[in-house]
N, C-alpha and C positions, 0 to 999 in steps of 0.2 A: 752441329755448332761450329762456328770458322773461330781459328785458334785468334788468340791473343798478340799481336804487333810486339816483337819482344823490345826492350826498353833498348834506347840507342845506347847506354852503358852495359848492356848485359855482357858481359865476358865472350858468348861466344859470338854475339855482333860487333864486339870490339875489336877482334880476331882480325876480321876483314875489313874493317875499316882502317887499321892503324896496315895492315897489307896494301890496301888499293890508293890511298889519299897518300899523295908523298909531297906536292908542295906547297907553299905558305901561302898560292890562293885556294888550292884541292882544303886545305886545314880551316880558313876563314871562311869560306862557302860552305864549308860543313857546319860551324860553330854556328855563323848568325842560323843556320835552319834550324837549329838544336836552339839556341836562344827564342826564337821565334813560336818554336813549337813549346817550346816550356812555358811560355809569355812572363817572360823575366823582365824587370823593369830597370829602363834606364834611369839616369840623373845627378851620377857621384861621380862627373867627373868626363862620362861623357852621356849622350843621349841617340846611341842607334846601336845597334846590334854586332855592323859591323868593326866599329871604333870599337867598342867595347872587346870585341877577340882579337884586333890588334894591339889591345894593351896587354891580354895575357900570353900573346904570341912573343910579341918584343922582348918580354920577360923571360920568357922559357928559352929563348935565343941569346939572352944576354944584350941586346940591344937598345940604341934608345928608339921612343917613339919611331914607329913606321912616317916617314913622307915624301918614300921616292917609292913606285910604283915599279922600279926596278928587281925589286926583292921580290916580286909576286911569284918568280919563277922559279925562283931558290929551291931547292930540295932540304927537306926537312929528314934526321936522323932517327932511327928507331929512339933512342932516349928522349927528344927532344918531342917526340910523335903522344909518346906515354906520357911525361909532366905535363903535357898541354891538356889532354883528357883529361888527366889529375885533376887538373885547374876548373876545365870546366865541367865537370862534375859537379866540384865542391857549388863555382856561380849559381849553378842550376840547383840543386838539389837541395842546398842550406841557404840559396837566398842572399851568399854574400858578396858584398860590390868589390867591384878589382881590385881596386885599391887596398884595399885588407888582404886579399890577397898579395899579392905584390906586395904590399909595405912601402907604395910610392903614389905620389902625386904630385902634378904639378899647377903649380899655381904661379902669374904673369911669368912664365916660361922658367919656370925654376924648379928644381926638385926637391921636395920634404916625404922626408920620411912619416908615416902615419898608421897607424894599429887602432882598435879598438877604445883606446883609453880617450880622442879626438876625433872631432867629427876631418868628416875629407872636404878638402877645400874646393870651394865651390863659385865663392862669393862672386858677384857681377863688380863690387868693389877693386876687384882687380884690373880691371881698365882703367878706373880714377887714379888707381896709384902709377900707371905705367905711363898715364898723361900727366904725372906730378899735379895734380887735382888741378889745372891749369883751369876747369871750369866752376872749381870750388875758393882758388884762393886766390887773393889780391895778387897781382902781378909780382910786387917787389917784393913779395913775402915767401919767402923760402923757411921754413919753418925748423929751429933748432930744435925743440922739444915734442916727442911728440909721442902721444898714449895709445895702445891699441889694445882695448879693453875687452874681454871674453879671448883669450886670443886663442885657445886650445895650440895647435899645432904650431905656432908662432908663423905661420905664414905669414898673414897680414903684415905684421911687425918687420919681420927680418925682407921683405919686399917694400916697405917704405924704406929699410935702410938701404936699400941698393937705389931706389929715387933719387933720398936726398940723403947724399955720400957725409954731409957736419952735420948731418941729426943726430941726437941721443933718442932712442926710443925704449921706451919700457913697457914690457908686454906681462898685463896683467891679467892673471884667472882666477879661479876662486880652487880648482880642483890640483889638487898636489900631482895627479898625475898626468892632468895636462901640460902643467907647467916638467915635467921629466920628459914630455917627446917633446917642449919645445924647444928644451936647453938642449936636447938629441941635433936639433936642425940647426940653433944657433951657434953648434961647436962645428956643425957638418958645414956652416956656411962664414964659419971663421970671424964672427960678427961679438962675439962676446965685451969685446971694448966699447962695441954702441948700443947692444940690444940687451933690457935687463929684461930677467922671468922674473915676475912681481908676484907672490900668492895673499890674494887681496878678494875678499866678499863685497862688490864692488869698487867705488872709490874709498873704503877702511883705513886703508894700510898706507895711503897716500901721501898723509903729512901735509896737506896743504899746498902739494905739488903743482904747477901746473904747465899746460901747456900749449904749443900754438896751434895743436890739431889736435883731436881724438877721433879716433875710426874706432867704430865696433859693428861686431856682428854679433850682436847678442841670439840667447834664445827668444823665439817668438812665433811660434807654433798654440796654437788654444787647443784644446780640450778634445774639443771635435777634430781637428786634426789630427791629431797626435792618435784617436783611436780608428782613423782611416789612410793609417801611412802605408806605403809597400813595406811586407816583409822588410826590403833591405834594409832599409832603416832600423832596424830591430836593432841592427849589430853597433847603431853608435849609439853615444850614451846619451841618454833621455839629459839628462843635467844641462848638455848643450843647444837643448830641441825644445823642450816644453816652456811657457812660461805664462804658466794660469789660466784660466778660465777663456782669457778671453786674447790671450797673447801678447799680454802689452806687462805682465809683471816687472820684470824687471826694464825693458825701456822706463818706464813711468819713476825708477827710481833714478837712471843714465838724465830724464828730463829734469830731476827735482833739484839733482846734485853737479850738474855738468860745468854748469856755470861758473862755479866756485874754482875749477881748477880747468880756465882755459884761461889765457892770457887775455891783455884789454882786445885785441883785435884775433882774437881766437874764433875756430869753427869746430863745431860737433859734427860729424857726417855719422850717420847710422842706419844701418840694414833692419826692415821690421817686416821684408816679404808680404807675403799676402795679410798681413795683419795695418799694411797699409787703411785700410777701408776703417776700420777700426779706431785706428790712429786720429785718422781726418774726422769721423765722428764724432769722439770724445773729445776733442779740441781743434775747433770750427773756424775761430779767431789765430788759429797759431800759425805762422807765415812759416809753415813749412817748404824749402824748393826741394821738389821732388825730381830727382836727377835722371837724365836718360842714357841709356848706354846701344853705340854701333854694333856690338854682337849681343843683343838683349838680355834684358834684365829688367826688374821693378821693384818698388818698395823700398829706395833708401835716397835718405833724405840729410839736406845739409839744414844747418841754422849756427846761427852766428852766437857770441855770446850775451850781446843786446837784445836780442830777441826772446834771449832764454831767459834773462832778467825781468825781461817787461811780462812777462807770462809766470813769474815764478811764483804764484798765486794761484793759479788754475792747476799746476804739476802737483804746488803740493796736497791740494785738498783732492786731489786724484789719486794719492799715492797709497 
């Protein structure tokens, strides 16, 4: 009987391998085969094997993002050699995305701090805000107020306020402790004077607030999804992922209630992913513009707040 392939962590294959692999491509040509051979899943931030060991390389190095091909050659140090297997161990073995690891993400080129407590930011939203929704909003409207509702990690929020520098923006969640890594990122982004943490079971806590845009990225993951996710997913919290049966739970409340608290010439932009299909079913009549993005992306959609009025009949017997 031919022996057993011993595991690429095994102590005494680890031996020679942290001996023979000295630099940071000998390290990343190792990882993506270990990624590959595990069949670990991309998607939190980045989507291939090799980006994803560049994020946990940068980090074990103290650096930012790799994107000069200069480093390739670098030599890597016995301590630096050991945290990086550390690292990817844990990817491989528990399933968890880099970014938990790391405790970093970036979203339209900015870094946020992120843990378990908020999903990792992901959203294709982030091109609309780095084009100042130039394709969402009237031209002359630069928008002072503005909501970005489910916010977990306050990405969204504190990246509109870097957009539009005299917005007030208030970043509302329902979860106390999304709202504690968001105020984490809005002290880290020195933004406290424009960006509020709102803790609010949707529009609740609002007051009759309104304003000239809301973005959200709600949950909207159904049923069926949600029990054929990858592992990685495991590690964020379901509260930001699921929403009902059929994935439109809370959208369908964002539809009932939006309107009330956007200004006369206000827009709703919102993310519903693959629960797109969904969406356009159960409301066939609703002039939804369904937005497209240069580094792709699908499933979120603008509407005005005329349109959400002329339909606020069909939202609520839906709700």
């Amino acid at each position: 009987m031919s022996e057993q392939p011993l595991s690429s962590f095994d102590p005494e294959h680890l031996q020679h391998t942290l001996h023979d692999l000295i630099t940071v491509h000998d390290w990343l040509r190792w990882a993506v085969s270990r990624f590959h051979q595990a069949g670990v899943y991309f998607g939190h931030g980045t989507d291939n094997a090799w980006d994803e060991a560049a994020v946990l390389l940068a980090h074990v190095m103290y650096l930012p993002p790799f994107t000069d091909d200069k480093l390739l050659p670098v030599k890597l140090d016995r301590p630096e050699r050991a945290a990086f297997v550390a690292l990817l161990q844990q990817r491989i073995e528990q399933r968890i995305p880099a970014a938990y690891l790391t405790h970093q993400a970036y979203f339209c080129n900015l870094p946020f701090y992120v843990d378990e407590r908020v999903l990792i930011p992901r959203s294709p939203i982030g091109e609309l805000i780095q084009d100042k929704f130039a394709s969402v909003l009237p031209e002359t409207n630069s928008p002072q107020f503005i909501l970005d509702l489910c916010t977990g990690s306050g990405c969204i929020a504190i990246a509109c306020a870097y957009a539009f520098p005299d917005a007030q923006v208030d970043a509302v969640d329902i979860s106390e402790d999304a709202l504690t890594v968001a105020d984490m990122n809005i002290s880290e982004h020195q933004l406290h004077e424009r960006v509020f943490p709102v803790l609010s079971d949707g529009f609740a806590a609002l007051n009759g607030q309104q304003y000239d845009l809301i973005v959200t990225n709600p949950p909207y993951v159904d049923a069926e999804d949600m029990a054929d996710l990858p592992d990685e997913y495991r590690h964020e919290p379901e509260l930001g992922l699921a929403s009902g049966h059929d994935g439109l739970a809370l959208t369908r409340h964002i539809l009932s209630n939006a309107a009330a608290h956007l200004t006369e010439h206000g827009i709703l932009v919102c993310e519903v992913g693959n629960s797109m299909v969904e969406l356009q079913y159960r409301y066939p009549d609703v002039p939804f513009r369904w937005l497209e993005f240069k580094a792709g992306g699908l499933g979120v959609f603008a509407i005005s707040k005329q349109d959400l009025l002329a339909h606020q009949q069909a939202f609520a017997q839906a709700e």
